[in-house]
C-alpha positions in Angstrom: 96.9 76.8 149.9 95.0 79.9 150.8 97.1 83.1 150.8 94.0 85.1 151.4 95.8 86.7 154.8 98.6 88.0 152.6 96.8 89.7 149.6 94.5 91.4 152.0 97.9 93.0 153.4 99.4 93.6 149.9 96.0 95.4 148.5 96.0 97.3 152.1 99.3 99.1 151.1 99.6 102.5 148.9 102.9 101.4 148.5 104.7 98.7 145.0 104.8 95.2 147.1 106.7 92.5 145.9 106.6 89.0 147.6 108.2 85.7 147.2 108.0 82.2 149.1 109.1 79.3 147.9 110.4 75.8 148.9 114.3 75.9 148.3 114.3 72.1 147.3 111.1 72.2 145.3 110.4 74.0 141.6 107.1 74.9 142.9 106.2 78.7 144.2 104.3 79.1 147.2 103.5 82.5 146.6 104.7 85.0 144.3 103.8 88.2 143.3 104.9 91.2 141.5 108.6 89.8 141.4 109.7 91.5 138.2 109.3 95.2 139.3 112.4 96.9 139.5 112.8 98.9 142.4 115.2 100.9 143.8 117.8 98.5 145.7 119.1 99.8 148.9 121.4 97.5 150.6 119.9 94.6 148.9 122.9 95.5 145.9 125.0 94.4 148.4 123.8 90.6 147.8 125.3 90.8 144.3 128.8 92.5 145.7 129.3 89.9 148.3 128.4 87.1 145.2 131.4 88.9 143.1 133.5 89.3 146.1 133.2 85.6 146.0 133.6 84.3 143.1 136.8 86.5 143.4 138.0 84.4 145.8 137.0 80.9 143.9 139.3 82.5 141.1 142.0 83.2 143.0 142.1 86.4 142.1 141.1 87.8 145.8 142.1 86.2 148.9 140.1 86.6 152.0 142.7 86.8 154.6 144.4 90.3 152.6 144.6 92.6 155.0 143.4 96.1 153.3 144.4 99.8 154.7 141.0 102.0 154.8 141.9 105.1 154.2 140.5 108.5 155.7 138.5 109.6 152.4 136.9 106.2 152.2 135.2 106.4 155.6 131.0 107.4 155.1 128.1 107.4 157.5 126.7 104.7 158.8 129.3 102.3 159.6 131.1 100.7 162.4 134.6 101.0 160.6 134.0 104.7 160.2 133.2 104.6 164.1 136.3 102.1 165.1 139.6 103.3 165.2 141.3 100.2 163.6 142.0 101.0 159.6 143.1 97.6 158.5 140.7 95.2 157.8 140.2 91.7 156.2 138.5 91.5 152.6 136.5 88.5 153.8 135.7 90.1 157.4 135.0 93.5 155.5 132.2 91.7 152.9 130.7 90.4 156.6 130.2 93.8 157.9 128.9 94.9 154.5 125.8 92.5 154.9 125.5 91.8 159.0 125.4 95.7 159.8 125.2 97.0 155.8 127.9 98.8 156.6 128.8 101.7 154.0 132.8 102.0 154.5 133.0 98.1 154.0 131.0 98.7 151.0 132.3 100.9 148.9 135.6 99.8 149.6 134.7 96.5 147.7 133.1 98.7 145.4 136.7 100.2 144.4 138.6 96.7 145.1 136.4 94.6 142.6 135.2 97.2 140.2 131.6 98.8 139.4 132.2 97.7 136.1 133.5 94.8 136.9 130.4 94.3 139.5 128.0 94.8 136.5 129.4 92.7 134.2 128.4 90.2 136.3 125.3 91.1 136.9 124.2 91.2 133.4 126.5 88.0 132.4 124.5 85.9 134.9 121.3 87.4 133.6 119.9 89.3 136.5 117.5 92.1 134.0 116.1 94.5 136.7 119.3 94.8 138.1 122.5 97.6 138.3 125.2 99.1 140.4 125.0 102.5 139.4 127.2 104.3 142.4 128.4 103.8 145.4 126.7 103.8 149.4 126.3 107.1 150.3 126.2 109.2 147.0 123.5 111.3 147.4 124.3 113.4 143.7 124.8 110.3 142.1 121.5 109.9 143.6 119.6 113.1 142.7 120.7 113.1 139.2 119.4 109.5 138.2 122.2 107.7 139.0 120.9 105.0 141.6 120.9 100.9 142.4 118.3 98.9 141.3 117.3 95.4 141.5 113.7 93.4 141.3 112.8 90.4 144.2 112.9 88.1 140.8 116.8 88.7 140.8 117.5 88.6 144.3 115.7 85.4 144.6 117.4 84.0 141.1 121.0 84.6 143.0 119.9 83.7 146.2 118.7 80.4 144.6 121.6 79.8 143.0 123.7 80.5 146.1 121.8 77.9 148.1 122.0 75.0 145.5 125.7 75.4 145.0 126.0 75.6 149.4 123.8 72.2 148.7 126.5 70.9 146.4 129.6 71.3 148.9 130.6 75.2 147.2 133.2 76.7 150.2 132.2 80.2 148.9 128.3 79.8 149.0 128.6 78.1 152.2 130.6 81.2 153.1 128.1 83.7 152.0 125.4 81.5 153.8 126.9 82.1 156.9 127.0 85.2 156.7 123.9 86.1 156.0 123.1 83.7 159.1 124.6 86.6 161.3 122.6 89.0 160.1 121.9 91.7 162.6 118.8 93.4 161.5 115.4 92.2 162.8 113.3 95.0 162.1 111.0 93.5 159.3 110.7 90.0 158.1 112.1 88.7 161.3 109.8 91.0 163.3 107.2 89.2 164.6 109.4 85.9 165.0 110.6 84.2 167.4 114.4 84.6 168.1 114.9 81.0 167.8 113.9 81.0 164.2 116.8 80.5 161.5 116.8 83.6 159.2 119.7 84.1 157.2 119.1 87.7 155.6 119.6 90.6 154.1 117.6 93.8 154.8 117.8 97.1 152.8 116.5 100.8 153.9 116.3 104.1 152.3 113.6 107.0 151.9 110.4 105.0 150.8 112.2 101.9 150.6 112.0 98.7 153.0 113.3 95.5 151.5 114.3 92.3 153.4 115.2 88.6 151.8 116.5 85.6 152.9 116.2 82.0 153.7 113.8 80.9 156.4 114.3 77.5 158.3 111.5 75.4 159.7 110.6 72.1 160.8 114.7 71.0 158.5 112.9 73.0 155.4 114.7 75.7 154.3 112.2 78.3 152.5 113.2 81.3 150.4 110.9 84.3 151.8 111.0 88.3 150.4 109.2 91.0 150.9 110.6 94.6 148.8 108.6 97.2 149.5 108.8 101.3 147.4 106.7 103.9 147.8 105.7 104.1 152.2 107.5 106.8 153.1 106.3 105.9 156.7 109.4 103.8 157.8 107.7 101.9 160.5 104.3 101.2 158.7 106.7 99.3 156.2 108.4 97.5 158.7 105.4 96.4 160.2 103.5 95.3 156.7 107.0 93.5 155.8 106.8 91.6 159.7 103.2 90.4 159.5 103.7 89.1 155.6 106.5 87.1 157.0 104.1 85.9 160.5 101.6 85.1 158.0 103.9 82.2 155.9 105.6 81.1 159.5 102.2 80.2 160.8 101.6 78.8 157.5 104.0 76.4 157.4 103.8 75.9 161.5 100.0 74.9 160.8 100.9 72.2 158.3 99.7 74.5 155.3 
């Protein structure tokens, strides 16, 4: 298969590209390249919360019907809940607005219910290298001083992965997750040049020289695994666009019988 299309856009950028497609029910990669760079995470870190979030409510230890009071001092920018005026929120209907609309209250709310260390531990016991919650949405000093997210496309795709084959094997909480990445709400890269009746169950994440977006792609009852992260274009909708044809280029790919 000639990915010629693709590496001409990749060597085109002045930007750190990372790319990944692959067929979820096959070992084989597509195309893959640069998967291992860390890079800062945006709201791709949220992947990993809503996997703890999870696996806190196979344990028992959570349960997704608790009904949690948001408090004034929790509420940051960019977020419907900070918006709303309703304060008492589901844990499983908060973990939905952390990935459909990334939002920052829902966020770091989990943040404080689960545990950053707690979150990390996780990380590192399931083996995910490149990646680390370091503080929460919103913390700019945190920020400034060193203290950021970070995650690599190779991690991503290795819980991603893993989140599909156990949805395969009849999991309630992958299916869970799943569908709610199904709902996602932003279709301003790898979904950009796509047709709205395309299955795309994402996650997207945005900051200052950062445009990431990940998820499964359906087509012709294939599900593919497709990701673009992106570091380093400070023009926000020169990403976007770069991110939106990579992912044209595979649909037409696999639309053409490549």
């Amino acid at each position: 298969m000639n990915h010629k299309h693709v590496e001409d856009i990749i060597q085109k950028q002045n930007a750190e590209v990372s790319v990944i497609f692959r067929d979820t029910n096959q070992t084989q990669i597509i195309f893959e390249h640069n998967t291992h760079v860390q890079m800062r995470s945006a709201s791709i870190i949220k992947l990993f919360i809503l996997a703890v979030c999870a696996k806190a409510f196979d344990d028992g230890a959570l349960s997704p019907d608790k009904i949690l009071d948001i408090s004034p001092d929790a509420l940051v920018s960019f977020s419907l809940i900070t918006d709303l005026k309703t304060r008492n929120w589901r844990i499983d209907d908060l973990a939905t607005l952390m990935i459909i609309l990334s939002d920052n209250t829902a966020t770091n709310v989990l943040i404080d219910l689960l545990g950053l260390d707690q979150i990390n531990t996780y990380i590192t016991d399931h083996g995910y290298k490149n990646t680390k919650l370091n503080r929460k949405m919103m913390d700019f000093e945190s920020a400034k001083k060193g203290f950021d997210n970070y995650t690599s496309l190779h991690d991503v795709g290795k819980l991603l992965l893993k989140m599909y084959s156990d949805a395969e094997r009849g999991s309630k909480s992958a299916l869970w997750m799943l569908d709610v990445l199904s709902k996602q709400k932003d279709k301003c890269m790898l979904a950009r040049f796509l047709p709205e009746t395309v299955e795309f169950a994402h996650k997207t994440g945005l900051n200052d020289g950062v445009q990431h977006d990940v998820g499964f792609l359906k087509l012709h009852n294939k599900t593919y695994l497709l990701g673009v992260f992106m570091e380093g274009e400070p023009n926000e909708i020169k990403g976007f666009e770069c991110i939106g044809s990579i992912g044209k280029t595979f649909y037409m790919e696999v639309q053409n019988g490549l």
